[in-house]
N, C-alpha and C positions, 0 to 999 in steps of 0.2 A: 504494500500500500504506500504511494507515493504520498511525503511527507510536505505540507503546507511550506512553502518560500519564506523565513522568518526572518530575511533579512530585509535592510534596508532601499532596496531596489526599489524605485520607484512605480516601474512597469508589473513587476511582476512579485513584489512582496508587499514589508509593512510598510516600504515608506512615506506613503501619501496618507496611513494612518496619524492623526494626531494622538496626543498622548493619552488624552482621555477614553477617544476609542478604544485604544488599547487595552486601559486600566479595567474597563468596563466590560470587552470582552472575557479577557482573561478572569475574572472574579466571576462575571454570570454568565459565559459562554453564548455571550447574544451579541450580535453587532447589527447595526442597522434592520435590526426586528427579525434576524434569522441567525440559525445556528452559525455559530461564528468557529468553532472546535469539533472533531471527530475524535473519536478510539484513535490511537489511547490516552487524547489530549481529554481533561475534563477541568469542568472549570475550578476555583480557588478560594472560594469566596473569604476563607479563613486568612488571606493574606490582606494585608493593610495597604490603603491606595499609596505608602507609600513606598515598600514593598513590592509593588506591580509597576509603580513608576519607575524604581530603580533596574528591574529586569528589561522596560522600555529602554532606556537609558541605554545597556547597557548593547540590546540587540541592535540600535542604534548607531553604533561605534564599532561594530566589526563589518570590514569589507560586503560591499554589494555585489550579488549575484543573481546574474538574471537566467530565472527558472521560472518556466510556467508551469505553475500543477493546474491541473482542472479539478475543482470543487466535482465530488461527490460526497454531499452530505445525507445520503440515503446514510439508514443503521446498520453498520457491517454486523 
């Protein structure tokens, strides 16, 4: 199962996500009203927005790679 682009690439990862979006997915696995996370990603909600900001930050700062995965978010 092809792994979701977590870097910062523009075209084809997080980078056009703002930080919030992020935060927001990753805690409740929702981004823009749909499943934002598959198996065996889930979401986090026990971590602290600041906490999910620092892991932003962080995925932020290492090299861009451009990868397209194609969403399927059906339930494996």
């Amino acid at each position: 199962m092809p792994t979701p682009n977590l870097t910062p690439d523009k075209a084809t990862g997080i980078g056009n996500w703002s930080e919030e979006k992020f935060v927001k997915a990753l805690k409740s696995g929702i981004k823009d009203g749909e499943a934002a996370l598959r198996y065996p990603m889930k979401p986090y909600p026990e971590l602290t927005d600041k906490e999910a900001a620092a892991i932003y930050k962080y995925l932020m700062s290492i090299p861009s790679i451009s990868n397209k995965v194609e969403r399927n978010l059906t339930p494996q």
